[in-house]
N, C-alpha and C positions, 0 to 999 in steps of 0.2 A: 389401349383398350378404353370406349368411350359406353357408354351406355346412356341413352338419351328416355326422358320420362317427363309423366306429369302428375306435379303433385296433388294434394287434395283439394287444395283451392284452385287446380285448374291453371297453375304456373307450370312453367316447363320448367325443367334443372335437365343436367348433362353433368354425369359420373365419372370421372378422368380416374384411370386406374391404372398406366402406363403410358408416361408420354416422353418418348425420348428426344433430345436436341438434338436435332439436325443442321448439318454445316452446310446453308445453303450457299456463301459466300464467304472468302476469305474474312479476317479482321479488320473493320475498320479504323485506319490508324485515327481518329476521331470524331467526337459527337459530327462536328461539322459536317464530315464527310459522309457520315451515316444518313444525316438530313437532306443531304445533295440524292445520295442513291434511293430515299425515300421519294424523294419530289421525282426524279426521274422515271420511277417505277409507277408512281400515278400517273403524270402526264402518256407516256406509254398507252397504260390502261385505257386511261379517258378517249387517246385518239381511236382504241379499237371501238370504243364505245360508241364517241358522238360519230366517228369518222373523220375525227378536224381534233387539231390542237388549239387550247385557249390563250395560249400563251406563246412569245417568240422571244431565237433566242434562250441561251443558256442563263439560268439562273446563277444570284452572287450572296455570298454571304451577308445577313442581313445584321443588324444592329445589336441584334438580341434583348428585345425584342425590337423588330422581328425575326427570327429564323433565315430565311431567305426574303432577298429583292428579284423581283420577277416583274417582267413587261409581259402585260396583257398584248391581246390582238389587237384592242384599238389603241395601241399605244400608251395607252396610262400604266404607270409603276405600281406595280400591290407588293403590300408586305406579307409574305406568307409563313404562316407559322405552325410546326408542324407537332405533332406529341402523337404516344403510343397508348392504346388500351389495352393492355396486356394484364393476368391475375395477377393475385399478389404469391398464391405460391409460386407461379412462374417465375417470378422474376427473383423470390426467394432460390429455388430450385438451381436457376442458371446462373447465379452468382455462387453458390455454393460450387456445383460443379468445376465454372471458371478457374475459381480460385482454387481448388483439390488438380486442377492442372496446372496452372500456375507454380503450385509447390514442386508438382510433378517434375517439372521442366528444372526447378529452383536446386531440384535435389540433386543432378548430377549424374545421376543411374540412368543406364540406357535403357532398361525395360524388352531388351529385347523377349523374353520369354512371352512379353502379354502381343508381340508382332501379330497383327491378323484375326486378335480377340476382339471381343465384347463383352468389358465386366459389369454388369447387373449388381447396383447397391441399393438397402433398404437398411430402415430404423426397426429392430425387432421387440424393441424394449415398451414404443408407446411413449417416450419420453419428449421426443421431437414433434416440433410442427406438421401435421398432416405424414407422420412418417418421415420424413424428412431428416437427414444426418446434422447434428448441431454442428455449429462450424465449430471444432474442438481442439487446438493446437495441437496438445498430446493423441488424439487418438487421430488425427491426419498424420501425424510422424508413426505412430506405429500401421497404419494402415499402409501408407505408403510404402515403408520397408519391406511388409508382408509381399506387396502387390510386387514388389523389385525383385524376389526372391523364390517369387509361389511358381507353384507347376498348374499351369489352370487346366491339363485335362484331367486334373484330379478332381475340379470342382464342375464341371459338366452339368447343366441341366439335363436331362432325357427322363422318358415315362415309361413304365416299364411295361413287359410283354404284357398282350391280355385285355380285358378290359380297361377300361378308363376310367381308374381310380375317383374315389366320389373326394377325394382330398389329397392333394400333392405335397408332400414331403420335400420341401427344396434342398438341395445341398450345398455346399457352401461351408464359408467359416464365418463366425460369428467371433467378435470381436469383444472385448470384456466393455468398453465404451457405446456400446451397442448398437455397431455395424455388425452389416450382415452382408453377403455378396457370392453372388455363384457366375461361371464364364461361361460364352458360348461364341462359339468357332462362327469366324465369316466377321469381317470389318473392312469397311470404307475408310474410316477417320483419317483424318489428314494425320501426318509428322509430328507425336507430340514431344518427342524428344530430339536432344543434336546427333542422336546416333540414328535416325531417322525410322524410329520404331511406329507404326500406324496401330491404334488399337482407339476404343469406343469405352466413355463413362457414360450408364445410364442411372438416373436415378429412380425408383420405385417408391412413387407416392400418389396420396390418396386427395382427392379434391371435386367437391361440387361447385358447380358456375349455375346460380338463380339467375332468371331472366329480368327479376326487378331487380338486383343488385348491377348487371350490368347496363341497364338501360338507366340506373337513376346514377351508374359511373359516368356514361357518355353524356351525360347533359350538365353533371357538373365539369366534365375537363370543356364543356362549348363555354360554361360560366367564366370559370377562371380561367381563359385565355380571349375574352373579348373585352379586351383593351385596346384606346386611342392607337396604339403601336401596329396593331393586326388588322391586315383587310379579309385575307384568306385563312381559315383555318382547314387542316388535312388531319384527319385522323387518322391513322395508318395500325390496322385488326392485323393480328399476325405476322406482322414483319418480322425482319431480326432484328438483334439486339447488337451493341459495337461489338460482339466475339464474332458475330456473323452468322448464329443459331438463329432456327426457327422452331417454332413446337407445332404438331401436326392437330393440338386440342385446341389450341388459337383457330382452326380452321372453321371450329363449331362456333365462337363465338356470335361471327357477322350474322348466321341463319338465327341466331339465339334473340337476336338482341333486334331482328327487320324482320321478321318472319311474321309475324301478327301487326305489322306498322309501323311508322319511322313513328319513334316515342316523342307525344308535344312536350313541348319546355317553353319557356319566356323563348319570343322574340330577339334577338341579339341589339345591342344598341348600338356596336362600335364596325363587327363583321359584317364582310356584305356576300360572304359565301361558305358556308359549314358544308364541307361531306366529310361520309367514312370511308372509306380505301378498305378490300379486304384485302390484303398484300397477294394470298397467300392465291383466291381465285381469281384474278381482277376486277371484282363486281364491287361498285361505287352506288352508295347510298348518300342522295343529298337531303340535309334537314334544313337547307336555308338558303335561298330565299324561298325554294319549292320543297316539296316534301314527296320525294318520289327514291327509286329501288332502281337503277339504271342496271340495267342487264347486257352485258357483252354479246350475247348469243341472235339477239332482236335489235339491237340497238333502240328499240323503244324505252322510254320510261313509263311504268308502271307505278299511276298513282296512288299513293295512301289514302286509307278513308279517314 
């Protein structure tokens, strides 16, 4: 659930009120390899875009810094260096997650009872980050237990006959650590266990994305990574992360942060090519050496004022 606004001073924000990870790809067995599938997933984009690829040739691991070594078209080597703009609950949110599977798997128990589910968890207390479940050693072992043991058509979401209630009463168990978590029937999720039980963690949290907090992010991740080491920098909006998750409120981002202008900043001293990548649409915003919104659909670029 997203809800987009502006505020009084005439800034947009976007309200994130459920945003579930999505397994758009297996696990990356490392950063490296995640860097390879980022750069691929641009070059991609870009050829629907310009209609031509910039580059020949498979990309190599680069130095660190750079990321990757890449040969241009005309032959010259760039070092390209790639980083993610993702929130900070996000990446709160999906390590948390990870690691409550991680235990999942750690613990032994087949799970099969949650086969097919989707468990829906949230902070009821107010005590956690944006709602968000502390990472709590003790209340993950009893949580987990519960989840190895529970009957989840007992915890069913549904609304009842009638009108449409002006406040919904969730159901669910609430946990003395204070989780909360109610089930609903229908899952995708990969295999999270060795007994090959497929079922879905979402987590239920609250979070605003200002459009000056993310535009004066983007300009400081172009700062801190123009260094003698980097020719290319690739910003990659909405990608996934090494689990292979994507978040669907990462999609708001790219319009949040270009929608009124690619944001000025300093000139770069050391890069000789800045864009953002939106993973998620393929639409590629470059801020450097030009200042244009490159659209998939026109293959035109569309200049900024």
């Amino acid at each position: 659930m997203f809800l987009s606004a502006e505020g009084p001073s005439g800034e947009r924000i976007i309200v994130v009120g459920l945003d579930q990870a999505l397994q758009a790809s297996a696990p990356f067995e490392s950063k490296a390899q995640l860097e390879i599938s980022h750069f691929s997933k641009y070059r991609v984009d870009l050829a629907a875009t310009l209609g031509r690829d910039e580059y020949t040739g498979p990309a190599s691991k680069g130095s660190n810094p750079p990321d990757l070594e890449a040969t241009s078209v005309d032959g010259t080597s760039v070092g390209i260096e790639l980083t993610q703009l993702m929130t900070r609950t996000r990446r709160f949110s999906n390590a948390l997650t990870m690691r409550l599977l991680r235990r999942i798997v750690e613990s032994g128990q087949p799970f099969r009872n949650l086969d097919g589910w989707t468990v829906f968890m949230w902070r009821y207390d107010g005590e956690a980050t944006q709602g968000l479940p502390l990472a709590d050693p003790v209340a993950e072992r009893e949580l987990i237990d519960y989840l190895a043991a529970c009957d989840p058509r007992e915890m069913v979401f549904s609304l009842p006959d009638g009108p449409l209630p002006t406040q919904i009463e969730l159901p669910g168990l609430r946990l003395p650590k204070g989780f909360a978590f109610y089930t609903s029937g229908g899952s995708l999720g990969i295999p999270r266990t060795d007994a090959g039980s497929r079922f879905d963690l979402v987590l239920f949290y609250s979070e605003t994305l200002y459009e000056s907090e993310l535009r004066a992010d983007l300009l400081s991740r172009v700062a801190t990574k123009d260094i003698p080491e980097n020719d290319h920098l690739i910003i990659a909006i909405g990608g996934p992360e090494i689990s292979g998750t994507i978040h669907r409120s990462e999609g708001l981002i790219f319009d949040l942060i270009f929608e009124r202008g690619v944001p000025d900043g300093p000139r770069p001293r050391n890069l000789s090519l800045v864009r953002a990548h939106d993973w998620q649409s393929g639409r590629i915003c470059e801020l450097y050496p030009e200042s244009s919104v490159l659209l998939p659909s026109s293959g035109d670029a569309v200049t900024s004022d």
